[in-house]
C-alpha positions as semicolon CSV with decimal commas, in nm:
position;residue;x (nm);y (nm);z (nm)
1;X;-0,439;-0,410;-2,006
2;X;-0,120;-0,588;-1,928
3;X;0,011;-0,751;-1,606
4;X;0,351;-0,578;-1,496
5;X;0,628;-0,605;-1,278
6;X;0,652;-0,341;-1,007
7;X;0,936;-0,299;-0,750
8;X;0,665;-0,438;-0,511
9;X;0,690;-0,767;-0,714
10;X;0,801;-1,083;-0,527
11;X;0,740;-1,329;-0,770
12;X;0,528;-1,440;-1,102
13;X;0,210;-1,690;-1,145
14;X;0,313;-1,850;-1,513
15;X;0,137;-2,051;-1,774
16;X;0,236;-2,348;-1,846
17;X;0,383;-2,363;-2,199
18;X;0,338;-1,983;-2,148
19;X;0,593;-1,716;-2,227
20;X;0,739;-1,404;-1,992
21;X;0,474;-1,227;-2,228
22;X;0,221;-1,424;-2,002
23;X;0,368;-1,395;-1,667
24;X;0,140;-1,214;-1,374
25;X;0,348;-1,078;-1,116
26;X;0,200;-1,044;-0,763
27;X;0,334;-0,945;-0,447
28;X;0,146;-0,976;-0,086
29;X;0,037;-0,694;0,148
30;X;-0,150;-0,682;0,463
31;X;-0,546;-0,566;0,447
32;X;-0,639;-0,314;0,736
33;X;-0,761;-0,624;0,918
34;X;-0,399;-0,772;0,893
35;X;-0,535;-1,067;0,650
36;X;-0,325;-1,136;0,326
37;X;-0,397;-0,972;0,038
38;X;-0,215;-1,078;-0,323
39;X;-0,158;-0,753;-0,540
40;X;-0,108;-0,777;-0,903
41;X;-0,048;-0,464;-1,108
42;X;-0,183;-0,434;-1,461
43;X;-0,093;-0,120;-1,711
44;X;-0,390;0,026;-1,989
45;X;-0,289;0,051;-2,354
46;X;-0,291;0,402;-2,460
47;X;-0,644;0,347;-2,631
48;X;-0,768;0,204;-2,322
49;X;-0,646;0,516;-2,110
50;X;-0,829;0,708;-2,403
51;X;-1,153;0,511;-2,288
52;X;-1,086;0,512;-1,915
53;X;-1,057;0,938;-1,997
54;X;-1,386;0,922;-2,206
55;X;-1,581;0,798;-1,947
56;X;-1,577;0,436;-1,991
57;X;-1,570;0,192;-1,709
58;X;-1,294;-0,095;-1,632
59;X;-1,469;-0,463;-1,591
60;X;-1,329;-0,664;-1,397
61;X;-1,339;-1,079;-1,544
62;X;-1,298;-1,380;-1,311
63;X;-1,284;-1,706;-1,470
64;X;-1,462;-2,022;-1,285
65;X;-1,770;-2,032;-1,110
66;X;-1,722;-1,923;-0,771
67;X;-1,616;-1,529;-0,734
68;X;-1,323;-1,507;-0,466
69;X;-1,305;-1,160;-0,282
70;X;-1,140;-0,880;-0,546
71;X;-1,089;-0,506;-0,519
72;X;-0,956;-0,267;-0,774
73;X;-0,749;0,083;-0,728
74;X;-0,548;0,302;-0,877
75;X;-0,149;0,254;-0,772
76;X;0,147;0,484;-0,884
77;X;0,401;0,236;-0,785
78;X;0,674;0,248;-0,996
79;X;0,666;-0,022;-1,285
80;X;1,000;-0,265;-1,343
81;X;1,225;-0,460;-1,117
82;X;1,313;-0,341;-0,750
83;X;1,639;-0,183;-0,733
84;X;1,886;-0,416;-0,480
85;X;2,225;-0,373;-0,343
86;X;2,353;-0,606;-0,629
87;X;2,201;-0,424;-0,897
């Protein structure tokens, strides 16, 4: 899966030395509680929609040693940059 740019996107979490290639792009939205939540949008390969359509489950990795609070969804937010009066 890939990390992608919606028109929800606000701004991108980079790697250091990394490329755009590496770029996660977030945006923030309210929970029902009114707490902030940070959204990130990520799109399957083709093979992994072929998996996701055979039955196989999406894992979910988190790097370190605690394990913040993390939810996954479906979206159908439209991928790519949000359209503004300048564009």
């Amino acid at each position: 899966m890939k990390p992608r740019r919606t028109v929800h996107s606000t701004r991108a979490l980079t790697l250091p030395g990394g490329t755009e290639d590496n770029d996660l792009w977030i945006y923030n939205m309210p929970d029902e509680q009114g707490n902030n939540v940070i959204c990130s949008v990520w799109e399957p390969t083709p093979q992994q929609r072929d998996a996701i359509a055979k039955g196989e489950n999406i894992r979910l990795l988190v790097w370190g040693r605690g394990h913040p609070p993390v939810a996954m969804d479906t979206t159908d937010e439209p991928l790519g940059k949000a359209v503004t009066q300048s564009d």
